[in-house]
C-alpha positions in Angstrom: 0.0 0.0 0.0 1.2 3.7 -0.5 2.0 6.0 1.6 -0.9 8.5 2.1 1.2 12.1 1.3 -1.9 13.9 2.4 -4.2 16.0 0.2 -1.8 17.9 -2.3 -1.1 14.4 -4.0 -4.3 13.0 -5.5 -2.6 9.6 -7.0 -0.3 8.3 -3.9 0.8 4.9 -5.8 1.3 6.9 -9.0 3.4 9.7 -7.2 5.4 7.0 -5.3 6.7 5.0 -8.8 7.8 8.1 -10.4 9.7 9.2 -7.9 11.2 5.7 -7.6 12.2 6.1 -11.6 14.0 9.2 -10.8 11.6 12.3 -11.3 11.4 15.5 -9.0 8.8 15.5 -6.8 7.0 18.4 -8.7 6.9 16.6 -11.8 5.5 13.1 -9.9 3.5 15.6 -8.4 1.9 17.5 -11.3 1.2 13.7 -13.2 -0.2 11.8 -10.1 -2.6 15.0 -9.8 -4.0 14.9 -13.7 -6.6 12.9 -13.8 -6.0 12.5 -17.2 -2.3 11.1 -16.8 -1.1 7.5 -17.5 1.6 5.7 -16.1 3.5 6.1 -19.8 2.7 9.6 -20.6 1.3 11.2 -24.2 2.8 10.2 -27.7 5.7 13.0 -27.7 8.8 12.3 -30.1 10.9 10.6 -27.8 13.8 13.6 -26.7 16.7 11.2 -28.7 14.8 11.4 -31.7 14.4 15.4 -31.9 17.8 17.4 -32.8 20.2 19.7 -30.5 18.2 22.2 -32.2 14.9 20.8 -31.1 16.0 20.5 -27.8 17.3 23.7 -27.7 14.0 25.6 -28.4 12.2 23.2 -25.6 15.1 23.6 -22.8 14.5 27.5 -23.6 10.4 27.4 -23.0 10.7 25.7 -20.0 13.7 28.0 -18.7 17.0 25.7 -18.6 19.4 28.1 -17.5 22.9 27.4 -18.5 21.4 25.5 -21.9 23.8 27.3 -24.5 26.4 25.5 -23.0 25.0 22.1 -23.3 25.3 19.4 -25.9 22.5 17.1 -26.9 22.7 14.6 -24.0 23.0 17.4 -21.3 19.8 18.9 -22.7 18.0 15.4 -22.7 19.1 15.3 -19.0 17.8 18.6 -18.2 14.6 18.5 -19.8 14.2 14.9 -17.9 15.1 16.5 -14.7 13.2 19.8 -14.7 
């Protein structure tokens, strides 16, 4: 059984896997509250599949600081992390 983590997370089980797979709590967060979320996620290009270039453009919407310094892999990491 999960832990109960009290009413800010609506999916405890859900919460308690991703965090095991590595994600910030926010992010576990912000999917185990969409009701809408499944365990795999939606149909995105996978990030190895997309260009430096691609990955660029997403690390700057989301706000990666330091991402004009990064190569491909170090943006996949970041946008995995953030």
């Amino acid at each position: 059984m999960a832990k109960d983590h009290g009413n800010q997370i609506k999916n405890d089980e859900q919460y308690e896997e991703l965090r095991e797979d590595g994600m910030s709590k926010e992010k576990a967060a912000r999917i185990a509250n969409d009701p809408n979320s499944g365990k795999k996620g939606g149909q995105a290009e996978k990030y190895e599949d997309r260009t430096k270039d691609e990955l660029y453009e997403k690390a700057k919407k989301v706000g990666i600081e330091g991402r004009s310094e990064m190569d491909k892999d170090e943006l996949i990491k970041a946008l995995r992390n953030h």
